[in-house]
C-alpha positions as protocol buffer text, in pm:
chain_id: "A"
residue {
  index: 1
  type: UNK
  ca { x: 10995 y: 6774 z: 4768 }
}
residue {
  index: 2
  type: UNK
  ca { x: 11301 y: 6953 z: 4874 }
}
residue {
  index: 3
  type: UNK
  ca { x: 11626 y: 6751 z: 4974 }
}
residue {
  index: 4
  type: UNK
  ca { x: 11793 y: 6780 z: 5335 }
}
residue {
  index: 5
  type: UNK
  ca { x: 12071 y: 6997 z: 5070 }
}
residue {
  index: 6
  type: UNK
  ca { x: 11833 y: 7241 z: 4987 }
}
residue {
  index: 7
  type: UNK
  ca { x: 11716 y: 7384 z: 5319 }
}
residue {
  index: 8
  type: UNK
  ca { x: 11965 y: 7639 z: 5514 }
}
residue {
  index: 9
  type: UNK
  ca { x: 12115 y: 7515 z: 5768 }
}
residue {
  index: 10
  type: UNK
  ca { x: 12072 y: 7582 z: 6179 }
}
residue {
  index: 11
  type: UNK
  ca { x: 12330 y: 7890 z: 6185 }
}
residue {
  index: 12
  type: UNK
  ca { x: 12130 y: 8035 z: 5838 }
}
residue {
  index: 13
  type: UNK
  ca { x: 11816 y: 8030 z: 6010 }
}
residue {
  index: 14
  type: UNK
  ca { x: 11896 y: 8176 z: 6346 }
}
residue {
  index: 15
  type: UNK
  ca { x: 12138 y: 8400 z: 6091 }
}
residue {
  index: 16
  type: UNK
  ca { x: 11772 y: 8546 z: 5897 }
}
residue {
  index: 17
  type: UNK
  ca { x: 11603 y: 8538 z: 6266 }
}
residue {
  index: 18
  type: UNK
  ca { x: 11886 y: 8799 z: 6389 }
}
residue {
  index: 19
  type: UNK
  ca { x: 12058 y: 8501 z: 6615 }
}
residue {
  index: 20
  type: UNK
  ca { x: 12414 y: 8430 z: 6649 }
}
residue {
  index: 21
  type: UNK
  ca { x: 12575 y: 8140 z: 6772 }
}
residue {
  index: 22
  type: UNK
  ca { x: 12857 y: 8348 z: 6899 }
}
residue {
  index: 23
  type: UNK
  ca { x: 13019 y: 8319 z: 7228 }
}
residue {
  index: 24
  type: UNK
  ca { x: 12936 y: 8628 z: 7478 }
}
residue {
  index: 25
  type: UNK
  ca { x: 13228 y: 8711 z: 7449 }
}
residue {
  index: 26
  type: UNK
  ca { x: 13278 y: 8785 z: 7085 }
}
residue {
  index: 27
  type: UNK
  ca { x: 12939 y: 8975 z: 7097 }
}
residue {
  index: 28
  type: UNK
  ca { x: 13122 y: 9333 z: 7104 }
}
residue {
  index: 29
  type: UNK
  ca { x: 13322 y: 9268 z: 6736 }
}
residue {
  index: 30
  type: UNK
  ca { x: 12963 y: 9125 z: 6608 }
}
residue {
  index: 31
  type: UNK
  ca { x: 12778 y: 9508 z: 6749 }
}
residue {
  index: 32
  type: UNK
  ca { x: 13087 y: 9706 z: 6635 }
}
residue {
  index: 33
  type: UNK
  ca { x: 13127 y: 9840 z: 6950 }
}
residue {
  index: 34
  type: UNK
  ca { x: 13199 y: 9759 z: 7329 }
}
residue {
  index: 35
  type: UNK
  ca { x: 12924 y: 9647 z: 7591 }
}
residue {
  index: 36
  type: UNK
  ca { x: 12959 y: 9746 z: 7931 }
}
residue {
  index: 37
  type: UNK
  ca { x: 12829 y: 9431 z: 8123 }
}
residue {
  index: 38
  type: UNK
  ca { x: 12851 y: 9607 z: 8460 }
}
residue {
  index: 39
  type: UNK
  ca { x: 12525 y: 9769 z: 8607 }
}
residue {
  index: 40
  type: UNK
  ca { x: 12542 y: 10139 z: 8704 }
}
residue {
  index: 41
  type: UNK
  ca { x: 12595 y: 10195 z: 9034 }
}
residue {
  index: 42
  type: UNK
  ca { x: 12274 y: 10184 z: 9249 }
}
residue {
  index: 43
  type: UNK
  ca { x: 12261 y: 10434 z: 9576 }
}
residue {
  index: 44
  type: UNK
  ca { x: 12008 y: 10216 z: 9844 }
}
residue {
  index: 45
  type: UNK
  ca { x: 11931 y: 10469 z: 10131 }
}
residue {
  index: 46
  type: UNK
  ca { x: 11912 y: 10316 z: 10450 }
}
residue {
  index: 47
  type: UNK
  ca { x: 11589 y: 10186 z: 10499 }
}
residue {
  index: 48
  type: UNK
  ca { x: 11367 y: 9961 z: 10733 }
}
residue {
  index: 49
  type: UNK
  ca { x: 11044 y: 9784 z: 10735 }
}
residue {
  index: 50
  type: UNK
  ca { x: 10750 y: 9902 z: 10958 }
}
residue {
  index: 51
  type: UNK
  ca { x: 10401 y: 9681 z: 10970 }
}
residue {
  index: 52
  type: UNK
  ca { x: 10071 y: 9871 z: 11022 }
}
residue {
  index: 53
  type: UNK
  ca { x: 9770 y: 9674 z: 11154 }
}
residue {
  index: 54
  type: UNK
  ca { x: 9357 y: 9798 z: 11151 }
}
residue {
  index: 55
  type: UNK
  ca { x: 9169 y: 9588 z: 11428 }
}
residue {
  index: 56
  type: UNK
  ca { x: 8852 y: 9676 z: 11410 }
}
residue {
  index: 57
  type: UNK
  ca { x: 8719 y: 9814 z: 11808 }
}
residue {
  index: 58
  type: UNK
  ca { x: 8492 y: 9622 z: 11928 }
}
residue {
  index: 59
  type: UNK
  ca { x: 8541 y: 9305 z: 11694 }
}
residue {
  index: 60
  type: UNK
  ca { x: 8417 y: 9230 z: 11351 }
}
residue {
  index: 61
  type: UNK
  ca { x: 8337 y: 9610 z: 11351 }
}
residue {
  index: 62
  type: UNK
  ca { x: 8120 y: 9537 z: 11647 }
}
residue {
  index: 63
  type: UNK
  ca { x: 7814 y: 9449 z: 11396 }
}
residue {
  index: 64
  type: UNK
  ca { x: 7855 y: 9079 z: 11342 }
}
residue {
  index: 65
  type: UNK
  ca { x: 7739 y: 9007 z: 11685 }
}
residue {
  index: 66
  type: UNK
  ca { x: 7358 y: 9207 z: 11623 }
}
residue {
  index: 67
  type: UNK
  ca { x: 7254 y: 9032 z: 11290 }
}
residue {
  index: 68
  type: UNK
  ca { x: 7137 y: 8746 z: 11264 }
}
residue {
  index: 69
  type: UNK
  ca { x: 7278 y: 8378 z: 11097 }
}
residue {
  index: 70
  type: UNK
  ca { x: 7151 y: 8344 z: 10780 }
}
residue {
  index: 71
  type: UNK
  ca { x: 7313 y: 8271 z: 10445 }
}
residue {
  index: 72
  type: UNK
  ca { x: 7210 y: 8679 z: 10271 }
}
residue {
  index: 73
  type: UNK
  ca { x: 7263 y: 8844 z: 10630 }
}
residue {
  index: 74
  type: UNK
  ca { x: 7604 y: 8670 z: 10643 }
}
residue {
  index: 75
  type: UNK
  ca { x: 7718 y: 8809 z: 10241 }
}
residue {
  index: 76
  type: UNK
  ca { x: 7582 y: 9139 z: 10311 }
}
residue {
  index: 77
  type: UNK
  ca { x: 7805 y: 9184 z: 10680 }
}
residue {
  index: 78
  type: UNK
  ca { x: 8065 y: 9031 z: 10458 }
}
residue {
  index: 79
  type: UNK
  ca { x: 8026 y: 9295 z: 10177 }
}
residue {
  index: 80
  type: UNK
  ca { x: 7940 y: 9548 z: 10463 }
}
residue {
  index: 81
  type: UNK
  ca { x: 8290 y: 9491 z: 10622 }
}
residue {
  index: 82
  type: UNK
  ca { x: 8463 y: 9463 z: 10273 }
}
residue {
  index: 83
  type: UNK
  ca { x: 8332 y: 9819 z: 10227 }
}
residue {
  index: 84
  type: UNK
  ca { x: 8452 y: 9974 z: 10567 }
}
residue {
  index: 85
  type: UNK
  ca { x: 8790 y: 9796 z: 10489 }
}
residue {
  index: 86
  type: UNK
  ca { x: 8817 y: 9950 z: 10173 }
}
residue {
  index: 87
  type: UNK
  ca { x: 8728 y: 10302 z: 10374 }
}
residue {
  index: 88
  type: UNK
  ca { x: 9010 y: 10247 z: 10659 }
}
residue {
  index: 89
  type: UNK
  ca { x: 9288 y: 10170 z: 10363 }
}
residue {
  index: 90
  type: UNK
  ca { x: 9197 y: 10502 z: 10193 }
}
residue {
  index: 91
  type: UNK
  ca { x: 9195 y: 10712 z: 10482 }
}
residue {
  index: 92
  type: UNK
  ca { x: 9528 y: 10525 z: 10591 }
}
residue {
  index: 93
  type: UNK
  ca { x: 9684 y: 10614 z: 10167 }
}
residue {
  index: 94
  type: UNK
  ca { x: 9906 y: 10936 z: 10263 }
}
residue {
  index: 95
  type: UNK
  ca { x: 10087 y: 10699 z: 10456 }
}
residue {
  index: 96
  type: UNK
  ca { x: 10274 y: 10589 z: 10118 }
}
residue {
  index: 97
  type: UNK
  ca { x: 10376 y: 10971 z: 10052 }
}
residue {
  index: 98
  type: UNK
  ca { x: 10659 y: 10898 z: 10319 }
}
residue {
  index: 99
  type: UNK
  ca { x: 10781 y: 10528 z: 10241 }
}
residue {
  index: 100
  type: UNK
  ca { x: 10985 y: 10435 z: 9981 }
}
residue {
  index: 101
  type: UNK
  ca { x: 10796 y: 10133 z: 9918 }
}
residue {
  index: 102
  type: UNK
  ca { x: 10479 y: 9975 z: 10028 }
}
residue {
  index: 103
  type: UNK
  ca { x: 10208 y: 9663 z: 10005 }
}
residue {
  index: 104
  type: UNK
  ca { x: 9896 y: 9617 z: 10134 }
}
residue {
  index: 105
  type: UNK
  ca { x: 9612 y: 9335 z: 10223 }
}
residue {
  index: 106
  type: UNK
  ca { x: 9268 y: 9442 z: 10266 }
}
residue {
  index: 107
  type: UNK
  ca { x: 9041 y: 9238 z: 10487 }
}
residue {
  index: 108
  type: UNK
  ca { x: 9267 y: 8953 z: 10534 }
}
residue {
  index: 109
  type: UNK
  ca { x: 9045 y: 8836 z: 10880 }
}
residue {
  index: 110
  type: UNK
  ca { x: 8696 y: 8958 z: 10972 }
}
residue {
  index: 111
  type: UNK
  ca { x: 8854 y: 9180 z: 11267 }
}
residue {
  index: 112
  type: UNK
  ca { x: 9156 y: 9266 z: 11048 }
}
residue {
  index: 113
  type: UNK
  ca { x: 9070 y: 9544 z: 10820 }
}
residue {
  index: 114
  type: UNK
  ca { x: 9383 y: 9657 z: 10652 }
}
residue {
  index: 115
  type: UNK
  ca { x: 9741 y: 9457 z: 10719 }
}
residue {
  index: 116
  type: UNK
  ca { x: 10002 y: 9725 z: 10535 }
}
residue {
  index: 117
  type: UNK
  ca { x: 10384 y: 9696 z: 10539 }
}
residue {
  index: 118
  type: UNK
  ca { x: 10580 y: 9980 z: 10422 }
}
residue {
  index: 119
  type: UNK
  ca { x: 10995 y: 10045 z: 10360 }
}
residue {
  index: 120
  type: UNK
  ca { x: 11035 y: 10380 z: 10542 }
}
residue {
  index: 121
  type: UNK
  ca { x: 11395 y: 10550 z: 10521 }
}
residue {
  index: 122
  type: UNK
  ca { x: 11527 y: 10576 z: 10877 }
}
residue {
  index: 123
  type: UNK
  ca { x: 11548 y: 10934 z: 10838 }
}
residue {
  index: 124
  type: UNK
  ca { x: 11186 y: 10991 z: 10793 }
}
residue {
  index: 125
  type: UNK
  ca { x: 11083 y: 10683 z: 11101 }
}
residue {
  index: 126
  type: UNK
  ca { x: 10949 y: 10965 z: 11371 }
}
residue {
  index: 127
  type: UNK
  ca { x: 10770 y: 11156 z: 11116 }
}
residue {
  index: 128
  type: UNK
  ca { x: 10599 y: 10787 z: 10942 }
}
residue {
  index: 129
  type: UNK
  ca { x: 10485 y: 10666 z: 11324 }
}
residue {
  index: 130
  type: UNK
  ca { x: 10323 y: 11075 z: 11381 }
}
residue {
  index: 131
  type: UNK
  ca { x: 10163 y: 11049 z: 11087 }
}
residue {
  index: 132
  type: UNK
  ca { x: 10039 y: 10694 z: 11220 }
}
residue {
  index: 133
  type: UNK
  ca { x: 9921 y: 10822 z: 11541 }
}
residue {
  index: 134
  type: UNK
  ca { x: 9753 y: 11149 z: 11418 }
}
residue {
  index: 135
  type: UNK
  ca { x: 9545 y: 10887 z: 11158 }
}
residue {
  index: 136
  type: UNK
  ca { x: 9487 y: 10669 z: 11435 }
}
residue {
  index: 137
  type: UNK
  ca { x: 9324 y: 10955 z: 11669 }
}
residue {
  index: 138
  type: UNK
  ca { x: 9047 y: 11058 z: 11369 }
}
residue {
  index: 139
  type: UNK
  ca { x: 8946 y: 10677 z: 11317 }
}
residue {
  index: 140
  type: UNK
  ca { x: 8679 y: 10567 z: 11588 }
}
residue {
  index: 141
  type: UNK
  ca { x: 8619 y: 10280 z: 11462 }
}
residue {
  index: 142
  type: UNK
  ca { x: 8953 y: 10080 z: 11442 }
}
residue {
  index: 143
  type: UNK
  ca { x: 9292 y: 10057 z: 11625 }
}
residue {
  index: 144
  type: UNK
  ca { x: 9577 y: 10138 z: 11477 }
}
residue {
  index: 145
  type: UNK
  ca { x: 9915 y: 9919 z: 11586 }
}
residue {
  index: 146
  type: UNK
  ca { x: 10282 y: 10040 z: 11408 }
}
residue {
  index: 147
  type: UNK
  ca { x: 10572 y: 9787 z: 11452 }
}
residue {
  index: 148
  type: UNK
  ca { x: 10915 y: 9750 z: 11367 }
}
residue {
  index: 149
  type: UNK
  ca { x: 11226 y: 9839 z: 11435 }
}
């Protein structure tokens, strides 16, 4: 059985595991060469945050109302609506062309379809809300509500 003498120390382990137990500071001698710490310059164009709500007309896409209570009818409507959801977000995906940035719930409430948020540079606000309203005429079957700023 090996003594405590025998086995490398802390510093000749970390030493074989490419570690160092020197400062930060002396970490540019250890490389051989300097390290720029500072981050590159980042450019952030002005930018603001719009929120897009789907209400479904009429309700629960007017259907809930008509079928009746039972435990399948209810999963199916559920599925039914999941489906239509999924429908309104796609038709509602060339919004993302003109944000910077964007996220997206689907079906969060049974008369909420899609709840979307999107990071739109202030230069490109009128033409984000047009595209908005020119969606919002071709889909009959929900309401389409832009805020922000």
């Amino acid at each position: 059985m090996p003594t405590g003498r025998n086995r490398p120390t802390m510093a000749e382990q970390r030493s074989k595991r490419g570690q160092s137990d020197a400062a930060p500071d002396e970490l540019p001698e250890l490389l051989g060469h300097p390290v720029d710490s500072s981050p590159a310059p980042v450019r952030i164009e002005p930018a603001v945050e719009l929120a897009l709500r789907a209400r479904w007309t009429g309700g629960a896409d007017g259907r809930a109302a008509a079928l009746p209570v039972t435990g399948a009818s209810c999963l199916r409507e559920r599925f039914e609506l999941r489906q239509s959801a999924r429908q309104v977000a796609r038709e509602l995906d060339p919004l993302t062309e003109l944000a910077v940035s964007s996220r997206r719930t689907i079906f969060p409430a049974p008369d909420l379809p899609v709840l979307d948020a999107y990071l739109v540079q202030r230069d490109r606000i009128r033409e984000f809300v047009a595209r908005v309203a020119e969606i919002d005429e071709s889909l009959d079957e929900v309401e389409l509500t832009c805020t922000g700023p």
